[in-house]
Residue frames relative to the residue before (quaternion, step in Angstrom):
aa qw qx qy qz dx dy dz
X 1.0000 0.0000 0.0000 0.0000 0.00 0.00 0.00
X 0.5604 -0.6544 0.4109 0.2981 3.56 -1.06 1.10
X 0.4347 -0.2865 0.6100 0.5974 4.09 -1.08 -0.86
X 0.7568 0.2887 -0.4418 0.3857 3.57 -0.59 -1.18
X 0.6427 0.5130 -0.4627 0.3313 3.94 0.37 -0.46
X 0.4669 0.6352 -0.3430 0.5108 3.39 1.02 -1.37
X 0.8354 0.4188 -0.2551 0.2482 3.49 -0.11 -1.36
X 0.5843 0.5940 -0.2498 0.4933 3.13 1.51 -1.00
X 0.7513 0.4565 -0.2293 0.4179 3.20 0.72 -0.96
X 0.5565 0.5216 -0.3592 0.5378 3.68 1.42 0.08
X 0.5630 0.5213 -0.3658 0.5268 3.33 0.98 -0.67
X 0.7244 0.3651 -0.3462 0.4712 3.95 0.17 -0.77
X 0.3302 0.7149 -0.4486 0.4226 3.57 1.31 -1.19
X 0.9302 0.2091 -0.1004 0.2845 3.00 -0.61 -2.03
X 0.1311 -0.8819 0.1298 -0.4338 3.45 1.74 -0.39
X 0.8286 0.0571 0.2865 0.4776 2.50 -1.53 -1.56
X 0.7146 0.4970 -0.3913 0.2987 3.72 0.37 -0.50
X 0.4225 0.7765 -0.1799 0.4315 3.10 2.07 -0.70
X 0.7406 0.2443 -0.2025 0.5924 3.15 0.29 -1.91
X 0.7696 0.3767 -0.4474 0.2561 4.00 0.07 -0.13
X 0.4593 -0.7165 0.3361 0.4035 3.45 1.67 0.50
X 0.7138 -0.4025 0.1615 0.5499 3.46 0.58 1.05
X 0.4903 0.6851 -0.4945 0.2136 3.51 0.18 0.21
X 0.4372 -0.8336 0.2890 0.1747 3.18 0.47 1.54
X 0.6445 0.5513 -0.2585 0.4624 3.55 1.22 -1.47
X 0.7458 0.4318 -0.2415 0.4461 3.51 0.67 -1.36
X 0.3705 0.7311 -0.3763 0.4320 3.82 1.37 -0.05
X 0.8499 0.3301 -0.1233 0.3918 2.70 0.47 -1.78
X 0.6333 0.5110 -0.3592 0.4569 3.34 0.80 -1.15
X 0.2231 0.7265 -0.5573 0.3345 4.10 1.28 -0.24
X 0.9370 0.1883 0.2003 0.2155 2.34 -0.09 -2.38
X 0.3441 -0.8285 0.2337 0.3750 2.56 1.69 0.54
X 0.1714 0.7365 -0.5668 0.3272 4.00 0.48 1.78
X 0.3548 -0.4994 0.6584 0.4373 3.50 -1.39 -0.67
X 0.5445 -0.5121 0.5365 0.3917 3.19 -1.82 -0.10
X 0.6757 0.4943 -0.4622 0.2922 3.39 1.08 -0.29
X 0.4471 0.6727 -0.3740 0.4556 3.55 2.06 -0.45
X 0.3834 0.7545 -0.2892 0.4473 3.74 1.30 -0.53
X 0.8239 0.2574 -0.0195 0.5044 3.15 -0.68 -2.12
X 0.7369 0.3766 -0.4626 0.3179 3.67 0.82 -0.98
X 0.5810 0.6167 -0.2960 0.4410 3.73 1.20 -0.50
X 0.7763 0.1585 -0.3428 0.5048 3.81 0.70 0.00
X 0.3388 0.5671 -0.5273 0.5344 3.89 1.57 0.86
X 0.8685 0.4021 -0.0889 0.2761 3.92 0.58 -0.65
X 0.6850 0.2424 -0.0578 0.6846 2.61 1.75 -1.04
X 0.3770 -0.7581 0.4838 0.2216 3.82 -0.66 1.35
X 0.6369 0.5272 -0.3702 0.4235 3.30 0.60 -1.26
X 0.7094 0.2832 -0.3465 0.5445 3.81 0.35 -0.87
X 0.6607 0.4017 -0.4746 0.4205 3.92 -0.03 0.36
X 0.6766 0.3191 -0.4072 0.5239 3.46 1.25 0.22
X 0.5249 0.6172 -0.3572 0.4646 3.19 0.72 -0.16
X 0.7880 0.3560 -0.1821 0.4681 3.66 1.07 -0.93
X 0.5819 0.4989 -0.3505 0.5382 3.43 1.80 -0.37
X 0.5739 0.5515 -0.3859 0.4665 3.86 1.66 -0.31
X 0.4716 0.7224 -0.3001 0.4071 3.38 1.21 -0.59
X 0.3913 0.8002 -0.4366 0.1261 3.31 1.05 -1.87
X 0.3567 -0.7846 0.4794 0.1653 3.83 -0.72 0.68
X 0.5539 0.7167 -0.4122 0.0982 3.40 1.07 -0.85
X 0.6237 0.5480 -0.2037 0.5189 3.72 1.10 -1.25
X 0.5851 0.6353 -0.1754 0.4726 3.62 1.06 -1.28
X 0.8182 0.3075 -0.1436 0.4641 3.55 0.62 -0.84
X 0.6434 0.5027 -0.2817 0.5040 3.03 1.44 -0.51
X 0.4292 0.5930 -0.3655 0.5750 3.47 1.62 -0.12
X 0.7244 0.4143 -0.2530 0.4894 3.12 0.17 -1.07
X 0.7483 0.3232 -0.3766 0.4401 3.92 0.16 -0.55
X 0.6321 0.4188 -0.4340 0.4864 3.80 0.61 -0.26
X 0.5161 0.5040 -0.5015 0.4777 4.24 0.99 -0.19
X 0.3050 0.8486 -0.3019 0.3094 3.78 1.60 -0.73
X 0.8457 0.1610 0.1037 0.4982 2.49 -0.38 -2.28
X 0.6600 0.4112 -0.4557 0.4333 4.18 0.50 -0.13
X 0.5527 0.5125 -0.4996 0.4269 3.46 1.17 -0.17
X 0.3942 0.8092 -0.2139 0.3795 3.73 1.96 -1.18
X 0.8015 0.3977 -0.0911 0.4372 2.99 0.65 -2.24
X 0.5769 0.7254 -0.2314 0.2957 3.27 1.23 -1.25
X 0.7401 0.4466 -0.0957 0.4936 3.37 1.59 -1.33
X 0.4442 -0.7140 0.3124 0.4419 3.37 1.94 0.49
X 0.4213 0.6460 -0.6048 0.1987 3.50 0.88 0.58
X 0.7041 -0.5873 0.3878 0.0946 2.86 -1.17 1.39
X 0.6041 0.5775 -0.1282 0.5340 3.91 0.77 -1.07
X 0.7504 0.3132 -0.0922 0.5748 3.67 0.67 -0.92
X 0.6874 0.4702 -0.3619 0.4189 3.33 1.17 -0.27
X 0.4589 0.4160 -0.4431 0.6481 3.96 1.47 -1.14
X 0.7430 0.2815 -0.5350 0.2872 4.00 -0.49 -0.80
X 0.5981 0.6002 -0.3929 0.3575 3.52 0.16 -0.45
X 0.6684 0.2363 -0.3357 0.6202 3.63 0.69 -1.31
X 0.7052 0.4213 -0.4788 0.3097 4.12 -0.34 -0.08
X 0.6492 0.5491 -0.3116 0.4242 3.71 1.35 0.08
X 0.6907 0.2278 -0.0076 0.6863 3.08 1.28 -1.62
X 0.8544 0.2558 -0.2991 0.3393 4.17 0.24 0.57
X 0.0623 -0.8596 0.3994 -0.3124 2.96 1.51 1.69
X 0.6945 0.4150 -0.2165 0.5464 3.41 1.00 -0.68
X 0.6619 0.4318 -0.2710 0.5495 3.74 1.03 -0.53
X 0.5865 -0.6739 0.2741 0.3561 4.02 1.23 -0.05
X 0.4100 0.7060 -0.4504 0.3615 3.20 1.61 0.60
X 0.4545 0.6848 -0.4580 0.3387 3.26 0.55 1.16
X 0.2086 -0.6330 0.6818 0.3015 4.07 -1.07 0.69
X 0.1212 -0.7739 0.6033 -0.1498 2.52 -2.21 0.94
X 0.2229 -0.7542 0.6101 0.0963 3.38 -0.19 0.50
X 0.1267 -0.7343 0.6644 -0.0570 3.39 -0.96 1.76
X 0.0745 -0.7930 0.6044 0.0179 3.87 -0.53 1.22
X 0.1353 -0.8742 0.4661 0.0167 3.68 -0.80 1.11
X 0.1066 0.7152 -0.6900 0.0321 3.56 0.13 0.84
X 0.4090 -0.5863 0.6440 -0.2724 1.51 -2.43 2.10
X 0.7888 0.0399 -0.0393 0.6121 3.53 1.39 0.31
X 0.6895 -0.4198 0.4290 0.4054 3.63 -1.27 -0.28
X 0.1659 -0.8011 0.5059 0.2735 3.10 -1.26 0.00
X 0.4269 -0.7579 0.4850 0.0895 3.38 -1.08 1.04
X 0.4060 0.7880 -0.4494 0.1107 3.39 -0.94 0.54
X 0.4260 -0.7412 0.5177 0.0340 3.52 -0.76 1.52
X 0.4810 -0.5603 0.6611 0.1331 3.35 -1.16 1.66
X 0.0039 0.7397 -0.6688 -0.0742 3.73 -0.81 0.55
X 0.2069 -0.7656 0.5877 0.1603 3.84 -0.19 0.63
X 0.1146 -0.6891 0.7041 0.1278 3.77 -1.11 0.91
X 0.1761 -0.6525 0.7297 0.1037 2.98 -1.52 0.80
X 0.3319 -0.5479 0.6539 0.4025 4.12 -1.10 0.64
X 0.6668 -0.4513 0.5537 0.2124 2.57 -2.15 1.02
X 0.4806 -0.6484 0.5093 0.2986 3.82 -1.26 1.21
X 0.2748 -0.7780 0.4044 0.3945 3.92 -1.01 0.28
X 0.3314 -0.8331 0.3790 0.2293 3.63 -0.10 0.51
């Protein structure tokens, strides 16, 4: 394989690593690489290990799942709406809870066990 091939093929590599939010396997199999073509390509080559650590999915995906659920909410589905108003309308009382009321002391007795002697 040429540099200019190599190169191309990092570009889709990474790409493809994008649209699968960092999922390394599906990357590769994209583009049809190993994972070991992967690790050995951002062990060797800086620019594509910064490039793939710029890539990073974490913010990205989480973008993407909250575009999700308002697209979710949007279609009156019902599910995505209680989760939404019990995540993001906490302040307005859209929260479960469990309310526990004691009504007295509690009591409670140490019981000591002794094994049975063998005879």
């Amino acid at each position: 394989m040429t540099e200019n091939d190599n190169n191309l093929k990092k570009s889709a590599l990474l790409n493809a690593y994008i649209a699968s939010f960092g999922n390394v396997t599906q990357s590769c199999k994209a583009v049809d690489l190993s994972r070991e073509t992967f690790y050995r390509w951002r062990k060797e080559d800086k620019e594509f290990d910064q490039a793939i650590r710029d890539a990073e999915p974490a913010e990205r995906f989480l973008d993407f799942l909250e575009s999700k659920l308002v697209d979710k909410i949007n279609n009156g589905d019902t599910t995505s709406i209680i989760f939404a108003l019990k995540t993001k309308g906490k302040k307005r009382g859209y929260i479960e809870r469990q309310e526990i009321q004691m009504d007295g002391a509690i009591e409670s007795k140490i019981i000591e066990w002794n094994p049975a002697k063998e005879e």
